[in-house]
Each structure stands twice: as structure tokens, then as C-alpha cells.
C-alpha positions in Angstrom: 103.8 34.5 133.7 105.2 37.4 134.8 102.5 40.5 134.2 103.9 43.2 131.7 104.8 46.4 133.2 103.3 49.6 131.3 105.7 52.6 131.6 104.4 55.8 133.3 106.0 57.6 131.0 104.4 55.9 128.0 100.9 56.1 129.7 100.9 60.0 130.5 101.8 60.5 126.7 99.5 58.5 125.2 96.7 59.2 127.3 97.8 63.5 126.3 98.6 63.0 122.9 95.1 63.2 121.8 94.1 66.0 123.8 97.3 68.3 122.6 96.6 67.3 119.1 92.7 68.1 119.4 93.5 71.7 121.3 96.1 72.5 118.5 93.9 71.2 115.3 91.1 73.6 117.1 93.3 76.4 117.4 94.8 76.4 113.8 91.3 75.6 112.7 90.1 78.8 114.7 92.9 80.6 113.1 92.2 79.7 109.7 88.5 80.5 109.5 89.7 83.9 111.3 92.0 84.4 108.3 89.8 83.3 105.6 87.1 85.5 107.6 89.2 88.6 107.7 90.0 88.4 103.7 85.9 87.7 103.2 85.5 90.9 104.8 87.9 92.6 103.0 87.5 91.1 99.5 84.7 93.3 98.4 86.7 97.1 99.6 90.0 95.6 97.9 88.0 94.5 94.6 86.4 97.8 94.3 89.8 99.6 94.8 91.5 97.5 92.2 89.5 98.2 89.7 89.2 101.7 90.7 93.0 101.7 89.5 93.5 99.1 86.9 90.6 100.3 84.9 91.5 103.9 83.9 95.2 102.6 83.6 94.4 99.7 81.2 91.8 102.6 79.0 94.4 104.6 79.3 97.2 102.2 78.2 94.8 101.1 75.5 93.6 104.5 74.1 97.4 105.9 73.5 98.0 102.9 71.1 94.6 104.7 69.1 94.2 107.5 67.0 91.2 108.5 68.9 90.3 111.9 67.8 86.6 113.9 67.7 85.2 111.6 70.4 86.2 108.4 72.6 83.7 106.6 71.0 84.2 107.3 67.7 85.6 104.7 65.2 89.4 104.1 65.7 92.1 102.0 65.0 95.5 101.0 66.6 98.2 102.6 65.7 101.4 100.9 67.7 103.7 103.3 69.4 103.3 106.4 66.9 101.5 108.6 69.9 104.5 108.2 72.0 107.1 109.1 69.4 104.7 111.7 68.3 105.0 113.1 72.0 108.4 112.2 72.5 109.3 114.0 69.1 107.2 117.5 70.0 110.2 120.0 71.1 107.3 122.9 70.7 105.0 121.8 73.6 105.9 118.6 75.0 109.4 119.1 76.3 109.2 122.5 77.1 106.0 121.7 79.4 107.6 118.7 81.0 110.5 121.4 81.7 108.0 123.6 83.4 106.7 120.9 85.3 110.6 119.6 86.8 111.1 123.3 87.5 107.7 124.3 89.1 108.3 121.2 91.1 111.7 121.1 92.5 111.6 125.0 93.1 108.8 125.0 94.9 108.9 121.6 97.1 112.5 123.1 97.8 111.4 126.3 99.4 108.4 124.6 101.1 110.7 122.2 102.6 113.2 124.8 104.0 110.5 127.2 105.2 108.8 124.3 106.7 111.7 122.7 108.8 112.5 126.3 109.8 108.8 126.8 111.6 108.5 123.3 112.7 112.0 124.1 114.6 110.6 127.5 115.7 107.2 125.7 117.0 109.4 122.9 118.6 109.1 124.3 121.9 105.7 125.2 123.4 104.4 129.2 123.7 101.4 131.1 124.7 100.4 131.4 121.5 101.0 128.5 119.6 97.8 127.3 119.5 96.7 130.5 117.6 99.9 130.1 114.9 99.1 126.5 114.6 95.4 127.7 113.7 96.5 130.1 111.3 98.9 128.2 108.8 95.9 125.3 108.7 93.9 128.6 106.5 96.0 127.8 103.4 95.2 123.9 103.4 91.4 124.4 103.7 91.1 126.7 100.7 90.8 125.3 97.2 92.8 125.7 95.1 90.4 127.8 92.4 89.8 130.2 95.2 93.6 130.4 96.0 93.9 131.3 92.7 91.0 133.8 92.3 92.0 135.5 95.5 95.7 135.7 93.9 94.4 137.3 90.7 92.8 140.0 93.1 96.0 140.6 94.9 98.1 140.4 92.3 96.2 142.2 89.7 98.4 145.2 87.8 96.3 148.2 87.8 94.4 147.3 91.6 95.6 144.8 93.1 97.1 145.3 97.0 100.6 144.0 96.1 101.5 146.8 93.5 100.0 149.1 95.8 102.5 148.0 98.5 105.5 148.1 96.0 104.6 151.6 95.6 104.3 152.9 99.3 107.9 150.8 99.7 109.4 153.0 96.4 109.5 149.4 94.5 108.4 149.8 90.8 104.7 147.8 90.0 105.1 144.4 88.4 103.1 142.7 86.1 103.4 139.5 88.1 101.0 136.7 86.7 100.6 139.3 83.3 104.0 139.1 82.6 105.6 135.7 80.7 108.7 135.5 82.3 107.3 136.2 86.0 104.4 134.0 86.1 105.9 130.6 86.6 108.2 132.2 89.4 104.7 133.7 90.6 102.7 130.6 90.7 105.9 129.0 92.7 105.1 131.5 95.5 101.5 131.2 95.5 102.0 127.3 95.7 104.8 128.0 98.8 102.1 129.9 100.5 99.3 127.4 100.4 101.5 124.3 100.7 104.2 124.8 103.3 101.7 124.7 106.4 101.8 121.1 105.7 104.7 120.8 105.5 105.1 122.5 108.5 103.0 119.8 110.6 104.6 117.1 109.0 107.8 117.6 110.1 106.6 119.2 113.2 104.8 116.0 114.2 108.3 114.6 113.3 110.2 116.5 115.6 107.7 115.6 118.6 108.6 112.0 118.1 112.6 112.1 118.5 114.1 111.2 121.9 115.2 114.1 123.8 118.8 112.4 124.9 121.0 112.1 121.7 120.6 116.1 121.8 121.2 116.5 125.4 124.5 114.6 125.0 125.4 116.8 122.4 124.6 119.7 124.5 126.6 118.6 127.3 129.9 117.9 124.9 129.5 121.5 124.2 127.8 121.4 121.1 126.6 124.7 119.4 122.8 125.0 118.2 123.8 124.5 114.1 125.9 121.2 115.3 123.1 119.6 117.3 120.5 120.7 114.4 122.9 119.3 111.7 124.8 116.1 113.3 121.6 114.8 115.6 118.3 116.3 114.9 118.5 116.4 111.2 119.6 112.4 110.7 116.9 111.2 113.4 114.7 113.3 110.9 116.0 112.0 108.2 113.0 109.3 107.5 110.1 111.9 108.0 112.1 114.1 105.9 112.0 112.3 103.2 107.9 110.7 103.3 107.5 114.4 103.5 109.7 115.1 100.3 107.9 112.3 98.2 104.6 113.6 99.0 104.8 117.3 98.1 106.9 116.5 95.1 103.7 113.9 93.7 101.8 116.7 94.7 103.7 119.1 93.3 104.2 117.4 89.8 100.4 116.8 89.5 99.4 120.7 90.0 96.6 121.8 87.8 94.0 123.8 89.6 95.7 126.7 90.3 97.2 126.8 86.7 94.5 126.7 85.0 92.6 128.6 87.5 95.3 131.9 86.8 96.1 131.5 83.4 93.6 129.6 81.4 93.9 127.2 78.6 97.5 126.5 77.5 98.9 128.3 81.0 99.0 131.7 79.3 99.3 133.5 75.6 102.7 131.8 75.4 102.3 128.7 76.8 104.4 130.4 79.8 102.8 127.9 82.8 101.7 125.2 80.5 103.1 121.9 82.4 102.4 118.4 81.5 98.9 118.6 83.5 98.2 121.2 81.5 99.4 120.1 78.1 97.3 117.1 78.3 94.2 118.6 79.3 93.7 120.8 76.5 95.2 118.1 74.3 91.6 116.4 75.8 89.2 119.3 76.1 90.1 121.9 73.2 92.0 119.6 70.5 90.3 116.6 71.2 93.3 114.4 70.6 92.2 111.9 72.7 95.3 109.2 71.7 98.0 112.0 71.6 96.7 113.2 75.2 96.7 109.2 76.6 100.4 109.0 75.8 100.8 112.0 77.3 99.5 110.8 80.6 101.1 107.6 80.0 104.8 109.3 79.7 103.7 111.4 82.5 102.7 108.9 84.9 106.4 106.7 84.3 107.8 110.2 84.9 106.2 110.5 88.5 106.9 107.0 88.9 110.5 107.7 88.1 110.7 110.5 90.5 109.1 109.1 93.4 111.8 105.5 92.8 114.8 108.2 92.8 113.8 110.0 95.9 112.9 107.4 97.7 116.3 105.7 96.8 118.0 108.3 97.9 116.7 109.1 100.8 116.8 105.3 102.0 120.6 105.0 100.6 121.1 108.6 103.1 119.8 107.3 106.1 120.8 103.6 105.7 
């Protein structure tokens, strides 16, 4: 009988098939204990983060459905909704301090923004002495914000402070600045643009460093003037920095309490006159006890950041899409 031939073909992948199926069962086993090695390791940082976060939120959640009052601990009961419509309802002190806080927030974040991009354009091109100027507007950021506002009361102060003195050697009337009702909030906007626009500054300086030099050198060389190249190519590349800058300040800027409080004391003032929702909620807390009325508070606070931060970053995305 005729002896049966064996294909070569058929030989060399039979006798490889085991081999390339052993190497590739060891590599995905090698990547699958890496994977389940990398969550082990991260399990316990991403545990303690979570409930970091979901705790206070859910004891928050659940203590604005209370009528906690005297103490957390004391005795109370469940009361639905009735906080929040409680809150909702107050036209004397809820709405007018969640006014506050919109225009404390957009007024200042505005003026940061502008006077930031304006010295992160000026500090665009190296100097002899940027080093020192770069030194300087970090001063503002390492200060707290109870000393900003302790130094502020010094300056600011009617009878000795510096600033009416300067007024006066200028011919300027004295102001009351953060004595006066209607000038504090305008007040505590500048003292926030001092302390805040540095970083700003570096933010969208650090932007600026990043953007390819070409797009503006084309521009340059179709004859376009300093304004066109800043608003049709340096501005849009900017765009995306712009805007992770302009999220950040404005949650920074809606939380503000410190230097509030630190200026004008419980209630922001006689008249309530600085008295944002921060504010509102922590004497709510602290010299009312109303510990279910302040929850809900922080509660409809909270969904109102939330709602800010969803609109600007909408926009922004929809204006650089």
C-alpha cells in the first residue's frame, strides 16, 4: 500500500498550535493578574475616598428630611420635603443670599479672568525680571484667607487705615468701604480679585506656553494686526484652558466663606449685606441650631454648584466644538 503523505503545511501548524496558544493563554493570564493586581492595590485608597464623599452626602441628604434642631443627636423625626419648601419659600434670607452668592461670583471670576489673561499675555514673552513678577503674584495664594481678611480690615479701616489716607493725599473723599452696606459686597469682590487672579494668571499662562507658535505666525505674515491674532488664533487655541480655568474659580468662587466671615462676622454684616449661601447656612448651624433647615440649605446649594459647573462646561465645550 501506498504510504500516506503528511502535508508540511499541516505538520508546522500542528506542531505550533500548542506553543501559540500556551504563549497567548500566559500572556492574557499575566495581564489579568496585573489587572486584578492593580485594582487590589487601589481598592483600599478608592474605598476610603468613597466614603469620604458618600457619607456626609447621604447624612446630609438624610438630616434635611429632619426637624433636627438643639443638637444632631437629639430626638427627631422625618418631616418629607417641608425644609426645602421652607427654604425655597424664605424671600427674607434665602433668596437674597443665593443673589449675593451669583453676584459675588460672576463679578468677581469675571474680573479675575480678564486681569489674568491680560498678564499671562504680558508675561508671554520672557524678561529680565520675570522671575521676580512671577515670585510676587504667588504672595496672594500662600496667604489664608483669615489673614487676607485681617490685613484688609487694617487697610481698609475708616478712621486709620492706609487706603483713606491715600484717598485723601489724591483729593478723593474717605470711604467707609467694608463699614458701609452698599460697598462691602463690591469691597470683598476686590479683595477676592487681589488674592485670586495670580492663579489665574499661571493657569492660563501655563496655557499659552503650550500653543504652537505657527497658526500665529501665519496670521502675522497675512498681515494680521495684534487684536486679530489675539482674537481669531490665540484665543480659540485657548479656548479649552479657558474654560477648566473658568469652572474652577467659579466652584471656588461660589464656595467663599473665610474671608466673609472673617470681615464681617455672623450673618455677613448688621444687614445681612455679604451674607451668601455659605454664610446663610452656617449660622443656620452654629447660632440657630437649625440643623434640618441648614441641611437643605446645603443640599439646594450643592445642585446649584452642580448646575453651574453642567452650564459652563456646556458652554464652553458647545464654543470650542
Amino acid at each position: 500500500m501506498p504510504a500516506t503523505e503528511v502535508s508540511p503545511a499541516r505538520t508546522t501548524t500542528r506542531a505550533h498550535r500548542p506553543l501559540e496558544d500556551q504563549r497567548g493563554r500566559r500572556t492574557r493570564t499575566f495581564e489579568q493578574a496585573n489587572r486584578r493586581l492593580k485594582w487590589a492595590m487601589l481598592a483600599p485608597a478608592l474605598l476610603f475616598v468613597g466614603l469620604m464623599i458618600v457619607f456626609p452626602l447621604v447624612f446630609t441628604l438624610d438630616l434635611s428630611l429632619t426637624d433636627a434642631f438643639g443638637a444632631v443627636n437629639a430626638d427627631s423625626h422625618h418631616i418629607g420635603l417641608r425644609n426645602f419648601t421652607d427654604a425655597l419659600a424664605d424671600s427674607r434670607r434665602f433668596w437674597p443670599a443665593a443673589r449675593r452668592t451669583l453676584v459675588f461670583t460672576v463679578g468677581a471670576v469675571v474680573l479675575e479672568t480678564v486681569l489674568g489673561l491680560a498678564l499671562a499675555m504680558l508675561m508671554r514673552k520672557p524678561f529680565r525680571a520675570m522671575r521676580w513678577v512671577r515670585t510676587v503674584l504667588i504672595i496672594p495664594l500662600l496667604t489664608t484667607p483669615v489673614a487676607i481678611g485681617i490685613l484688609w480690615l487694617l487697610i481698609l479701616d475708616p478712621t486709620n487705615g492706609i487706603a483713606n489716607h491715600l484717598l485723601s493725599s489724591v483729593g478723593l473723599p474717605p470711604q467707609e468701604f467694608l463699614g458701609s452696606v452698599s460697598q462691602s459686597l463690591p469691597t470683598l469682590m476686590l479683595i477676592d480679585v487681589w488674592q485670586w487672579t495670580p492663579m489665574m494668571t499661571l493657569l492660563l499662562l501655563a496655557g499659552l506656553t503650550t500653543l504652537p507658535e505657527e497658526p500665529e505666525e501665519a496670521a502675522l505674515v497675512d498681515g494680521a494686526s495684534s487684536w486679530q491674532r489675539f482674537r481669531y488664533v490665540i484665543l480659540p487655541m485657548l479656548g479649552p484652558t479657558l474654560a477648566t480655568a473658568l469652572v474652577l474659580r467659579a466652584v471656588d468662587g461660589l464656595k467663599t466663606f473665610d474671608i466673609l466671615y472673617a470681615t464681617k462676622g455672623p450673618g455677613g454684616g448688621s444687614d445681612f449685606e455679604v451674607e451668601t449661601l455659605n454664610v446663610y447656612a452656617y449660622g443656620l448651624t452654629f447660632d440657630y441650631q437649625e440643623y434640618g433647615l441648614a441641611a437643605a440649605v446645603l443640599v439646594l446649594f450643592t445642585l446649584f454648584i452642580i448646575g453651574v459647573v453642567v452650564l459652563l462646561r456646556r458652554r464652553g465645550g458647545r464654543k470650542h466644538a
